[in-house]
C-alpha positions as CSV (number, residue, x, y, z in Angstrom):
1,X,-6.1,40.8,-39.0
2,X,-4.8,40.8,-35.7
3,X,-1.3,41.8,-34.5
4,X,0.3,38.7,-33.0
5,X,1.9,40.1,-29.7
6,X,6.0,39.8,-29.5
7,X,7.0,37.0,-27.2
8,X,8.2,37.7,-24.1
9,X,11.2,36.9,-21.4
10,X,9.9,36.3,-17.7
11,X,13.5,37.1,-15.8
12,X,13.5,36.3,-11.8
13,X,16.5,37.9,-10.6
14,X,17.1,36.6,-6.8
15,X,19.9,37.2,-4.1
16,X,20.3,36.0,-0.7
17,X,18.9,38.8,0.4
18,X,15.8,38.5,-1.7
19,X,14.1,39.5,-5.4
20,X,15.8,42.4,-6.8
21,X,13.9,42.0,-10.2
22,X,11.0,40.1,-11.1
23,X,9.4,41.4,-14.6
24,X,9.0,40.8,-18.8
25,X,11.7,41.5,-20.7
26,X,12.7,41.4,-24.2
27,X,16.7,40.5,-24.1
28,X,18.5,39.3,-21.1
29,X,22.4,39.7,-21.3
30,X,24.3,37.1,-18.9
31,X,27.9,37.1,-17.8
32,X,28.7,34.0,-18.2
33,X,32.2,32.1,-17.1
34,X,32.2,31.6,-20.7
35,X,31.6,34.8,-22.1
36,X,28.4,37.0,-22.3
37,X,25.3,35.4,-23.7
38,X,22.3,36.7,-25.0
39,X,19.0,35.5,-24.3
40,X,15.9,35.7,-26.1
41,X,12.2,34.6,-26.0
42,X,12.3,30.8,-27.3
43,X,16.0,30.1,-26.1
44,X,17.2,26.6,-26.3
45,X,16.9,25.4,-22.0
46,X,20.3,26.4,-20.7
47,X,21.9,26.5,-17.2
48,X,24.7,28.3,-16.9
49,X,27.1,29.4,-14.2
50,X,27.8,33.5,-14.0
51,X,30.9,35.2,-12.7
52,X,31.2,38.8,-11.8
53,X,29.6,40.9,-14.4
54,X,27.1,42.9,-15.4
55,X,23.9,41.9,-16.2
56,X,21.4,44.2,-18.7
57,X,18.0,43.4,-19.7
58,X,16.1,44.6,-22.0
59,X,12.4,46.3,-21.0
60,X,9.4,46.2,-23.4
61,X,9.6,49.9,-23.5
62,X,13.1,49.6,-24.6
63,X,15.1,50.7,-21.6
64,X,18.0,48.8,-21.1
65,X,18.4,47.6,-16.9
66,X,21.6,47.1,-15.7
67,X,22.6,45.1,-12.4
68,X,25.9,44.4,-10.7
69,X,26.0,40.8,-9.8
70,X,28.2,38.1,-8.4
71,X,28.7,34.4,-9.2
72,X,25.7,32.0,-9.2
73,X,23.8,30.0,-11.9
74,X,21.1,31.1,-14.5
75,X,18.7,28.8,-15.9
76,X,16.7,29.4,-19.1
77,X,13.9,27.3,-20.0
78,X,10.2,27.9,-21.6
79,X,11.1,31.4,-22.2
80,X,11.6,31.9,-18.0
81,X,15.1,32.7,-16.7
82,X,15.5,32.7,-13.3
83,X,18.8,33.9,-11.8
84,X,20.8,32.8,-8.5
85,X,23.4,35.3,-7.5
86,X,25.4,35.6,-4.6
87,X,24.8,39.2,-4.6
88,X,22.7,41.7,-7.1
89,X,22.3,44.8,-7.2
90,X,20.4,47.4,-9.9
91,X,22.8,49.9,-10.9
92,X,20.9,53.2,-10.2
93,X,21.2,51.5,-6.6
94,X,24.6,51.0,-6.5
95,X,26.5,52.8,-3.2
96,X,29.1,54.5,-4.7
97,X,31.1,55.2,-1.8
98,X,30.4,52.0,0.0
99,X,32.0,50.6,-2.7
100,X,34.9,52.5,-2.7
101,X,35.5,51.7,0.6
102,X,35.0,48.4,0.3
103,X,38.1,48.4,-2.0
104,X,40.0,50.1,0.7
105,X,39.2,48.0,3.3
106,X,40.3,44.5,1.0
107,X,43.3,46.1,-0.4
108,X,44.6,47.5,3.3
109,X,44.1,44.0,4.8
110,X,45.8,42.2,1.6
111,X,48.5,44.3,2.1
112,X,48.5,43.6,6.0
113,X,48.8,40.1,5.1
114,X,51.4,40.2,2.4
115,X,53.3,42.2,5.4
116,X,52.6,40.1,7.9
117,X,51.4,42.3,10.6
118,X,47.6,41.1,10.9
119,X,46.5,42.1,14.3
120,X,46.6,38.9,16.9
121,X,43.5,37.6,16.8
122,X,42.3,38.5,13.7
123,X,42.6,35.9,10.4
124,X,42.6,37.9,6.8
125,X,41.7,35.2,4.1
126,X,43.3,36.6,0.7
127,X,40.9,34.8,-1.2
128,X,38.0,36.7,0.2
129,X,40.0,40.0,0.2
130,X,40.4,39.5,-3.9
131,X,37.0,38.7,-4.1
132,X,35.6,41.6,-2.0
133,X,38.1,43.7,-4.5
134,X,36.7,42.6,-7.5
135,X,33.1,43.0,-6.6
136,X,33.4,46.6,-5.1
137,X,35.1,46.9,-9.0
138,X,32.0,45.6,-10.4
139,X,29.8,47.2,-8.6
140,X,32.0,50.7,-9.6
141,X,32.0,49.8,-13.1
142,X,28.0,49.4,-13.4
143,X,27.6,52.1,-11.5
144,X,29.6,53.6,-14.4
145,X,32.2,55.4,-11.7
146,X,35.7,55.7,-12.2
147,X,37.4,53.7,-9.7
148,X,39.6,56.2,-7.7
């Protein structure tokens, strides 16, 4: 008798910038603004928002893939999950340093603002500086770097 072959996960993975994963999978780990989630071949249809997180996935061969990503939307359905991020990133790819510096950068020009001595003609949104703070974390933290 045959072996019935394990279902499988087709996950899209897509920034502005363009694919940065497109394979089968067997698990796909989403962070979701509600918590983590795990999907698996014949998941319910879903769409869900992400946050900042980390995002692993699970190959046939049993290697775990882990990706740095930023908010944007996930959608599950017929055992395809496609996912929209504002910015991804595979973790073995991860600039270290650029990252770093990236913190530097936000946390100078928060701290500028807080001060109030932002350069004339310049505009510091602290919004954007938190959230250029937190992703350079993100990244760090995927990249499984201590933050210095």
């Amino acid at each position: 008798m045959a072996q019935e072959k394990s279902p499988k996960l087709r996950l899209e993975l897509v920034a502005p910038a363009g694919s940065v994963f497109e394979g089968e999978v067997e698990m796909v780990v989403l962070p979701a603004v509600t918590g983590e989630v795990g999907i698996l071949p014949r998941h319910a249809p879903l769409v869900a928002q992400l946050t900042i997180g980390r995002l692993r996935a699970l190959t046939p061969e049993g290697e775990w893939l882990t990706f740095a990503i930023a908010e944007g939307f996930a959608k599950v359905q017929f055992d395809k999950i496609i996912v929209l991020a504002d910015a991804a990133e595979e973790a073995c790819n991860i600039d270290v340093e650029r990252a770093q510096r990236g913190i530097e950068r936000a946390t100078q020009r928060l701290e500028m603002h807080h001060s109030g001595t932002v350069p004339e003609g310049e505009d510091v949104d602290p919004f954007r500086e938190q959230l250029a703070i937190r992703r350079a974390r993100n990244r760090l933290k995927v990249a499984e770097v201590p933050e210095k």
